[in-house]
C-alpha positions in Angstrom: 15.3 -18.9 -40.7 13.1 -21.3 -38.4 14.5 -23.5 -35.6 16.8 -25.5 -37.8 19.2 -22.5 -37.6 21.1 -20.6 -34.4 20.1 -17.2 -34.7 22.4 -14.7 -35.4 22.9 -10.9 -34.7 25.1 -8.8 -36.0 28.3 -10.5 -35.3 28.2 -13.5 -37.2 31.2 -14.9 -35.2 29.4 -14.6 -31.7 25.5 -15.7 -31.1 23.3 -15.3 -28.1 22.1 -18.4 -27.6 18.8 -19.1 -25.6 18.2 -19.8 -22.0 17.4 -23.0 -23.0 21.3 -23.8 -24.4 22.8 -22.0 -21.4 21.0 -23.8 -18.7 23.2 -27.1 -20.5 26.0 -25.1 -22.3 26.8 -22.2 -19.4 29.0 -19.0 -20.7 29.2 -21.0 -24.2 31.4 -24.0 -23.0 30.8 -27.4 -22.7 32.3 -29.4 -20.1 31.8 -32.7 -19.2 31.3 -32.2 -15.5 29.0 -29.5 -16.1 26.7 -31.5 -18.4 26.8 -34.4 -16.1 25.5 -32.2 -13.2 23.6 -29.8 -14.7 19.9 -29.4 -15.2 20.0 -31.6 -18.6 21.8 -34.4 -16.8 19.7 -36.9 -16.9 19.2 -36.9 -20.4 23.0 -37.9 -21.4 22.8 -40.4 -18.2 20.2 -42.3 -20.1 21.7 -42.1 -23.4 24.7 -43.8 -21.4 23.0 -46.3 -19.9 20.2 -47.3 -23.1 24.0 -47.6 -25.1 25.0 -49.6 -22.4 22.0 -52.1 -22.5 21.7 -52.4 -25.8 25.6 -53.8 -26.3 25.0 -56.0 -23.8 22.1 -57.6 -25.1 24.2 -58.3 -28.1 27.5 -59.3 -26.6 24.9 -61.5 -24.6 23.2 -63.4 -27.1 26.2 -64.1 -29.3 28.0 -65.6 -26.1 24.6 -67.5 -25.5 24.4 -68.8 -28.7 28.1 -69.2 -29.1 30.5 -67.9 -27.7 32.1 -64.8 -26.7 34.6 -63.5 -29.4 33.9 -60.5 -32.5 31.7 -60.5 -35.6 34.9 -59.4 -37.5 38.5 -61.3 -38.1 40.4 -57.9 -38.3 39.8 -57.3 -35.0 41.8 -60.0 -34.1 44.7 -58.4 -35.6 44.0 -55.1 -33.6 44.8 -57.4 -30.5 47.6 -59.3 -32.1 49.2 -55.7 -32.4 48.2 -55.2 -28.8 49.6 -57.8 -27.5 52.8 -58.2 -29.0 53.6 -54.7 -27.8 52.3 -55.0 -24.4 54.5 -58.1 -24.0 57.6 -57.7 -26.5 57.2 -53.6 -26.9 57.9 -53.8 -30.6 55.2 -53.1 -33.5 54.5 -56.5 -34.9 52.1 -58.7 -36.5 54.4 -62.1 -37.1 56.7 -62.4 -34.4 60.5 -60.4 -35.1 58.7 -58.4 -38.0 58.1 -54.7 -37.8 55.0 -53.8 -39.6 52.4 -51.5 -40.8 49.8 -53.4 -40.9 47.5 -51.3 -38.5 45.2 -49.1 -40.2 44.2 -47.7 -36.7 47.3 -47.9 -34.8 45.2 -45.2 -32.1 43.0 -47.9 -31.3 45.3 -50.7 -31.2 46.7 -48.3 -28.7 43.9 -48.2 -26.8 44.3 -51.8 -26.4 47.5 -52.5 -24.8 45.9 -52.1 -21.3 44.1 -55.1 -21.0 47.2 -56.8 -22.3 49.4 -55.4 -20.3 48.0 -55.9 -17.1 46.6 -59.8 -18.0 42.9 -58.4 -18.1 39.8 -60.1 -20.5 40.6 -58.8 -24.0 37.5 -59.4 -24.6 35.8 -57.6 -21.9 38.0 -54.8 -22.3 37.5 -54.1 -25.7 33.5 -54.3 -25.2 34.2 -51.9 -22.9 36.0 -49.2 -24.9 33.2 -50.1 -27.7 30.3 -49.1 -25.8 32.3 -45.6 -24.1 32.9 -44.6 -28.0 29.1 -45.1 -28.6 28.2 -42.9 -25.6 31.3 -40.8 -26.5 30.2 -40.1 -30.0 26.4 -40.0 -28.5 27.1 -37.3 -26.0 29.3 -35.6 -28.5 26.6 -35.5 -31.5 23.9 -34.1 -28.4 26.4 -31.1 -27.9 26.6 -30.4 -31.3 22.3 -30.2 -31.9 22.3 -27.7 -29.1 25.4 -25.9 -30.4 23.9 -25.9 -34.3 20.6 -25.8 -33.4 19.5 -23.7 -30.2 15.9 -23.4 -31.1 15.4 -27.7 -30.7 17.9 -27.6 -27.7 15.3 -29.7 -25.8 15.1 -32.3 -28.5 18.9 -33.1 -28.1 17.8 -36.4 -25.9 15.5 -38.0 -28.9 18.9 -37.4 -31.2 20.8 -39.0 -28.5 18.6 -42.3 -28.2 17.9 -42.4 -31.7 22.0 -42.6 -32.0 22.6 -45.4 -29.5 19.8 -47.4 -30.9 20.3 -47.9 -34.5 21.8 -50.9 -35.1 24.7 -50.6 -37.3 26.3 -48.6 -34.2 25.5 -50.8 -31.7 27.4 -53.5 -34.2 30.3 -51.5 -34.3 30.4 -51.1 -30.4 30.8 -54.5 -30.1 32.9 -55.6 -33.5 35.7 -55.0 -31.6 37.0 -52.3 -34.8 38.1 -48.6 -34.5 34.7 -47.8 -36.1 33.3 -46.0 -33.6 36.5 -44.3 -32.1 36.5 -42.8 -35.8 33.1 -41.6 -35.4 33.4 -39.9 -32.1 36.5 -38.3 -32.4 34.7 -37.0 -36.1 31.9 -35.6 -34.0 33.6 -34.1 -31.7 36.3 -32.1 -33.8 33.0 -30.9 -35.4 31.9 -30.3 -32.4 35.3 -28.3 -31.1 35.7 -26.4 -34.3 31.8 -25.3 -34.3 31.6 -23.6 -30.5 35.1 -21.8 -31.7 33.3 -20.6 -34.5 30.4 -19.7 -32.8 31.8 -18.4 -29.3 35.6 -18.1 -29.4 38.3 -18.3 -28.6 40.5 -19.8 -31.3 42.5 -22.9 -30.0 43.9 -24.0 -33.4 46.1 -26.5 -31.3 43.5 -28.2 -30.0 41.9 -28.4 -33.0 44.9 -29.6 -34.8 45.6 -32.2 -32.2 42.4 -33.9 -32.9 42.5 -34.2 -36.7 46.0 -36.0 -35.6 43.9 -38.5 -33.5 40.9 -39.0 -36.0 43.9 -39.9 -38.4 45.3 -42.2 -36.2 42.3 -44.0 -35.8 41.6 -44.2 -39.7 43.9 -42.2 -42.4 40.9 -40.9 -44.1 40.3 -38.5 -41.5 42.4 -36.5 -43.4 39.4 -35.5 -45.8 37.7 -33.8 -42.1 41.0 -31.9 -41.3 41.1 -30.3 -44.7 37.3 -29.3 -44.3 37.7 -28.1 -41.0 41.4 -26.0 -42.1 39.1 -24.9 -44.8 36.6 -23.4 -42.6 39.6 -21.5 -40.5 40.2 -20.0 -43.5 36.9 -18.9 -44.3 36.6 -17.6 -41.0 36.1 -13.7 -40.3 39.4 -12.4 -39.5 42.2 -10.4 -40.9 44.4 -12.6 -43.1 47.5 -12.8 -40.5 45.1 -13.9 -37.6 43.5 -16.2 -40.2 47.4 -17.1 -41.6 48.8 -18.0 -38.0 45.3 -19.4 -37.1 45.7 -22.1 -40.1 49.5 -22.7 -39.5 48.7 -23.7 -35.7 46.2 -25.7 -36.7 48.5 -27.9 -39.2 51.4 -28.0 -37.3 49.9 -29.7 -34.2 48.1 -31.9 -36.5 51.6 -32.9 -37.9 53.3 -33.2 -34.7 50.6 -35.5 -33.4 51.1 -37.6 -36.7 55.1 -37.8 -37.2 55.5 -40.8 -35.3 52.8 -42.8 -37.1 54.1 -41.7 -40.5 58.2 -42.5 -39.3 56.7 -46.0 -38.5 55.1 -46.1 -41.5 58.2 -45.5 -43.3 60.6 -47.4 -41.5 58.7 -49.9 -41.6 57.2 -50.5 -45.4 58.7 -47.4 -47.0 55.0 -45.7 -47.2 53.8 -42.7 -45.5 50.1 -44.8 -44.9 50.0 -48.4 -43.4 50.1 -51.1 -45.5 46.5 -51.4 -45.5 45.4 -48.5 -46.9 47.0 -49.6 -50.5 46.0 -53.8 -50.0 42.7 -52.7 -49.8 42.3 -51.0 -52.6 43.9 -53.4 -54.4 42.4 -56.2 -53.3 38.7 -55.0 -54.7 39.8 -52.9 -57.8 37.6 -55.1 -60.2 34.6 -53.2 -58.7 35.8 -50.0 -60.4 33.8 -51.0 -63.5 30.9 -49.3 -62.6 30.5 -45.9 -62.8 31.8 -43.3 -60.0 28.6 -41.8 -59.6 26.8 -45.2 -59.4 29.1 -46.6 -57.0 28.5 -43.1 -55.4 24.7 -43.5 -54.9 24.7 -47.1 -54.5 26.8 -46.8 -51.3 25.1 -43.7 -49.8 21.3 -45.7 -50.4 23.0 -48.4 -48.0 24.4 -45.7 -45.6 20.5 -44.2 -45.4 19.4 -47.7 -45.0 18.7 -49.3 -48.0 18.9 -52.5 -49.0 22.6 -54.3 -49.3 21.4 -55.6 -53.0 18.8 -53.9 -55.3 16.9 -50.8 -54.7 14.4 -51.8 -52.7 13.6 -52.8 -49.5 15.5 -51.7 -45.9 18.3 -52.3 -43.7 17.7 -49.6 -41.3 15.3 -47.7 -40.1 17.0 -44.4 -40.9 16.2 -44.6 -44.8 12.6 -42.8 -42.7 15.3 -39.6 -42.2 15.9 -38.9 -45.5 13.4 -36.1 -46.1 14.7 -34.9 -43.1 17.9 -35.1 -44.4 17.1 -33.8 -47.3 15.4 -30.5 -46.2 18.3 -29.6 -43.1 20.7 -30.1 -45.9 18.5 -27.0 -48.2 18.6 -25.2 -44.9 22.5 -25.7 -43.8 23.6 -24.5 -47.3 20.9 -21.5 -47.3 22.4 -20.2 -43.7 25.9 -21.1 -43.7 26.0 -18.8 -47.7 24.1 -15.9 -45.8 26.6 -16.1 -42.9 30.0 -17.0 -45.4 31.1 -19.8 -42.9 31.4 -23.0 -43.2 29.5 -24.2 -40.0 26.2 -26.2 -40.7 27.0 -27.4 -43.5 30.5 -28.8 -42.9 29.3 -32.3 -41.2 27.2 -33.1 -44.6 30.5 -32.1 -46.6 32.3 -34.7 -44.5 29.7 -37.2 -44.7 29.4 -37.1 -48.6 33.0 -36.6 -48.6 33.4 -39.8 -46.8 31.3 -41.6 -49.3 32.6 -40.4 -51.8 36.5 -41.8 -51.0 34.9 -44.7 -50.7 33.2 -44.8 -53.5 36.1 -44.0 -55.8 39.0 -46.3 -54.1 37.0 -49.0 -52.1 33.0 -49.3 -52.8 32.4 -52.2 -51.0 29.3 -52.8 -48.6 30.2 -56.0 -47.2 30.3 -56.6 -43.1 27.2 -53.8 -42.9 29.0 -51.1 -44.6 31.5 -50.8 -42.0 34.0 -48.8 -43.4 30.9 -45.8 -43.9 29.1 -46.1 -40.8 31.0 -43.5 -39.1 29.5 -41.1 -41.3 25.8 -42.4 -39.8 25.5 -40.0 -36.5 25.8 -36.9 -39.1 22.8 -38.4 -40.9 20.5 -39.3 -38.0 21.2 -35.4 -37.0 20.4 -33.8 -39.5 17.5 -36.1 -41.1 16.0 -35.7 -37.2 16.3 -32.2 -37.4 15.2 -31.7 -40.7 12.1 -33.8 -39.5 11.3 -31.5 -36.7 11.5 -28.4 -38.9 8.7 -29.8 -40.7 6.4 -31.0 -38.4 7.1 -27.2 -36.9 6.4 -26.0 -40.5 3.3 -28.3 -41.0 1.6 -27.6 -37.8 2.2 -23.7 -38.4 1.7 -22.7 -42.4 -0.8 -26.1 -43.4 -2.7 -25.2 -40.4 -4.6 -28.6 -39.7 -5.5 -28.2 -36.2 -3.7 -28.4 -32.9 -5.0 -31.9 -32.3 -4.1 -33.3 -35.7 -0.8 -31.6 -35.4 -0.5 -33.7 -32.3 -1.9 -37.0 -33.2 0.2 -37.1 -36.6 3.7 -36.1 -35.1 3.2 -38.8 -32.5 2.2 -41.2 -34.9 5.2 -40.6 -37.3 7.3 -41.0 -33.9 5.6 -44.1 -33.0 6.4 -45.9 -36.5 9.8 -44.7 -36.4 10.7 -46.0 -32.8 8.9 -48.9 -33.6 11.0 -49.6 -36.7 14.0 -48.7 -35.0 13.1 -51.4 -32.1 12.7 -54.2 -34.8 15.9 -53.2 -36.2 17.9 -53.5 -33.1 16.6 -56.8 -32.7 17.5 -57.9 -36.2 20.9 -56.2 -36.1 21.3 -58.3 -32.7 20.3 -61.7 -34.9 22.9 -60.4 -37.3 25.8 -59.8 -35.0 25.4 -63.7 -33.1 25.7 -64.9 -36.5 28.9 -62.8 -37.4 30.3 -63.9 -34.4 29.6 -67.5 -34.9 31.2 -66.9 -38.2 34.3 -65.8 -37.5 34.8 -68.2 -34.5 33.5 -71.3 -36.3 35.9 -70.6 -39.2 38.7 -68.1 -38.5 39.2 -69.4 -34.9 38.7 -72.9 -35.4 41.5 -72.9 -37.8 44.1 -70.9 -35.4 43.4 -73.0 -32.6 44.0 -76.2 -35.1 46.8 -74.8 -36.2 48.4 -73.9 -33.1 47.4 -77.5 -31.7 49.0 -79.2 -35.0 51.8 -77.3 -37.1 55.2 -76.9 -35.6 55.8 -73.5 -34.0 58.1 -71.9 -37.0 56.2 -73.2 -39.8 55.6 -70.4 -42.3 52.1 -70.2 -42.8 50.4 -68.4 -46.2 46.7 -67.0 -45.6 44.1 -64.8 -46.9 42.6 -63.9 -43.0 45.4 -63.5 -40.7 43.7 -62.1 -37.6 42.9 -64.8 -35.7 45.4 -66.9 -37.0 47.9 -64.6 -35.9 46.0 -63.8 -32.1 45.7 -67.6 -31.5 48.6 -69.3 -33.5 51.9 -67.1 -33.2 53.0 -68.4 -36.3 55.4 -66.3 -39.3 52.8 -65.8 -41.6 52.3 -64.8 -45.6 49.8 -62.8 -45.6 47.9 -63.1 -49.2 45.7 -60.5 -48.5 49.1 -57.9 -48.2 47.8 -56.4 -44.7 51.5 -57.3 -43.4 53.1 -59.0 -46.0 53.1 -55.7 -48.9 55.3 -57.1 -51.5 52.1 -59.4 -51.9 50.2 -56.3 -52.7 50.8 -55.9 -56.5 49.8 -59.7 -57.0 46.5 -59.2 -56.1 44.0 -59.9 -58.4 46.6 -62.4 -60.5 46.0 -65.6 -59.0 48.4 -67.5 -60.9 51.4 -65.2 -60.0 50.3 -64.8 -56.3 50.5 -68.6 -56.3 53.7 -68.5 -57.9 54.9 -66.5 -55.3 53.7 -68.7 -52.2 55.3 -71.7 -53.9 58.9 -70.0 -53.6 58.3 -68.3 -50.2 59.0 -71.7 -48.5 55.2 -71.9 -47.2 54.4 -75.1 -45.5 51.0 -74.7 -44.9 47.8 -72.7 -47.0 44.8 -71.5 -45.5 42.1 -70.9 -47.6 39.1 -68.6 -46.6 35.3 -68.4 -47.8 35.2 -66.7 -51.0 38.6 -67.4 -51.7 39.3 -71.1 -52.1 43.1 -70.3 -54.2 42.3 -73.6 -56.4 45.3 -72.8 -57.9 48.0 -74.2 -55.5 45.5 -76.6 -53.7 45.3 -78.5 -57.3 49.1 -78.8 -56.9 50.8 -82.1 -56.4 52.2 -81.3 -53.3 49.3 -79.9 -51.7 47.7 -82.2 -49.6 43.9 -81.4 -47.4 45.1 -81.4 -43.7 41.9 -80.3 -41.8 39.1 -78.4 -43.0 36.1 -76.7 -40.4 32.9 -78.0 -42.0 31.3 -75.0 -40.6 27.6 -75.2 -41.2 26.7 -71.8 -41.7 29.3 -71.2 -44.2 28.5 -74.1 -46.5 24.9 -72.9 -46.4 25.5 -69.8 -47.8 27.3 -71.6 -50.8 30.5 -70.7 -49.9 33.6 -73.0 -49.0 34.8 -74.0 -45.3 38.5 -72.5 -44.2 40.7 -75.3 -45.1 43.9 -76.0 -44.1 46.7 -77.8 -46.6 50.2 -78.9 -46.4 51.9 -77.5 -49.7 55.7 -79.1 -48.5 55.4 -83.1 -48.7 57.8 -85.1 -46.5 
């Protein structure tokens, strides 16, 4: 079936796989210690250290240009959580109130540390940002040589290619559980292909990272299902394939039960309060078609433009014949075999897109909420590529040198687009950070400088607001504050409410100015940030007003 595919013989469960594979994955198994002193070594050192360059360079220039801080307001809550527990041990946002408003309560996890022993936030979550990049890097290389034996040498250009597209090295340093998703996604793929492939089962290990991914976001539950789906599919008798499947959900559930008791203790839900705020919060952009919303989302993903249908945001839109063609080839070998191997990571990826697409189609902040989904697609659309040129070279027959001279020029305009992006995406991610701390953390520090410490405060961004100002806070955008949630998208009642919650102070944000209670008598303008940036792109300043008159 060409290199694209691992060969098989005749047991489909177990392949030979080439010296090639061995020399990096001995006796079938990957272990970290063995790929980091093995032959291939060097290869997943410099992934490490290009992904460790490359987030410095934009940590760098947004602290040169600004200052040091995220391109992202949420992440401010992640550390609000963090700290709050490290210091108080309770799960809260405002201080004395229990909530769910932690959509990846695994990575706010993963936070405490630097909390609880007084280290740089900061530093530390740059730090965990950039080990999820090489995680998920190292991860995705495993899983080319595992899927694809034949290009087992090529697993270094998928590597690189990984750690330098931009969107990634954004989320390394956004300070979100973007890329924590993403690598624990790769590597249950990973886990649940060598089981496939070389045996043995271990359903509870399996099980016990579909817990994690959904701890670090709850729609990791779409990749368990696929991957419980492909243990069913698997070539057993039904009770090995019956106890296989039950092992597999019950550590998965064990791992969850404390998340979900929180959960419900804590807002009566099973999911965090973000999960439903969301959704209603951008509900008007259901009008559009499913399908639409569908394609419109995935043409970002690929690199597309963020308005329109032409032009480019990344430099992966080159992979889509790629794509395109490993996806014809994953579906052709994965039916001959009846498994679900190849052609479960573009299941999850559309999958992925899809959920979106139906409960939250938004592309704002770079797509952020699809980019995990982006190392499936640089995989396969580089593999896909390398089939071709293989297939081009071989049945077109234009000559060895041509061969040559076309296949390094195709790699030459690719790495040189890829370059241009990172420097773009590093452009983009001072200004984000700029952003945010010119607005969102201009205002907390004004507020914590100005308002009395038990002043109930109503706003639409809380993150910083709740990092910087430890004040009770109404949250109108229903991340901690869920009674809020039905309101949203009635102005007039959600002011309504704010009015008899007792709020002495509204904070507006850009794009949502709530001219309904700042036209009230009562309200008066107390400080606003005049933030350049903002105002140029025709938006309105964070503003802070007193709504209680003395």
């Amino acid at each position: 079936m060409g290199d694209i595919a691992a060969p098989t013989d005749n047991r489909p469960e177990r392949q030979e796989v080439p010296s090639t594979v061995e020399a990096v994955l001995p006796a079938g198994q990957a272990t970290l210690p063995g790929l980091l002193r093995g032959p291939g070594a060097s290869a997943y050192w410099l992934v490490a250290a290009v992904a460790l360059l490359v987030v410095l360079a934009y940590v760098g220039l947004a602290a040169f240009r600004d200052e040091t801080g995220f391109p992202l307001d949420d992440a401010w809550i992640h550390q609000t959580y963090a700290r709050n527990l490290a210091q108080y041990g309770r799960w809260e946002f405002s201080p004395g109130e229990t909530s769910a408003g932690s959509t990846a309560p695994l990575w706010t996890a993963l936070l405490i540390p630097a909390h609880f022993l007084s280290l740089s936030a900061q530093l530390w979550t740059y730090l965990l940002g950039w080990l999820c990049l090489v995680w998920c890097a190292w991860a995705a290389m495993i899983l080319w040589q595992t899927l694809w034996p034949g290009l087992a040498t090529r697993a270094r250009w998928a590597g690189l290619v990984l750690v330098l597209s931009w969107p990634l090295i954004w989320a390394a340093g956004s300070g979100m559980e973007t890329l924590l998703f993403g690598a624990l996604a790769v590597q249950l793929m990973l886990l649940y292909s060598r089981q496939l492939l070389f045996g043995p089962w271990r359903p509870w290990w399996l099980g016990f990272f579909a817990g994690l991914l959904i701890l670090a976001r709850p729609e990791g539950l779409a990749l368990l299902l696929l991957v419980g789906l492909g243990l069913l599919l698997a070539k057993d008798n039904g009770h090995q394939r019956l106890s296989r499947m039950l092992s597999y959900l019950l550590a998965a559930t064990l791992t969850l039960l404390p998340y979900f008791a929180l959960n419900l203790w804590s807002s009566g839900n099973l999911w965090p309060n973000t999960f439903y705020a969301k959704q209603a919060e951008y509900a008007f952009l259901w009008r559009n078609s499913l399908p639409t919303r569908f394609l419109r989302l995935f043409y970002f993903l690929l690199g597309g433009p963020a308005e329109g249908w032409r032009g480019m945001s990344g430099a992966q839109l080159l992979l889509l014949p790629g794509l395109l063609v490993a996806a014809w080839r994953s579906l052709g070998i994965d039916w001959q075999e009846r498994r679900l191997l190849h052609v479960l990571p573009l299941l999850w990826a559309a999958g992925h897109v899809l959920l979106y697409a139906w409960r939250l189609p938004v592309l704002y902040q770079h797509g952020r909420y699809l980019l995990p989904v982006l190392p499936v697609i640089i995989l396969y659309g580089l593999a896909g590529w390398f089939w071709l040129a293989k297939r081009i070279g071989t049945k077109l027959q234009p000559g060895p040198r041509v061969t040559f001279v076309s296949s390094r020029a195709a790699g030459l305009v690719f790495g040189v687009l890829l370059a241009i992006f990172v420097l773009l995406g590093m452009q983009a991610y001072a200004v984000d950070v700029a952003f945010v701390n010119g607005e969102m953390v201009t205002v907390a520090r004004w507020l914590n400088d100005h308002t009395p410490p038990g002043a109930l405060i109503a706003a639409h961004d809380i993150g910083a607001i709740g990092y910087f100002g430890e004040r009770p806070l109404l949250d109108m955008a229903g991340l901690v504050s869920p009674e809020v949630i039905p309101l949203l998208g009635d102005e007039p009642a959600l002011a309504d409410y704010v009015r008899r919650s007792g709020a002495g102070y509204l904070v507006t944000a850009p794009g949502w100015p709530y001219a309904t209670l700042t036209v009230d008598e009562d309200a008066l303008l107390l400080y606003t940030t005049d933030h350049a940036w903002t105002q140029q792109q025709g938006s309105n300043n964070m503003t802070v007003y007193s709504l209680i008159r003395e």
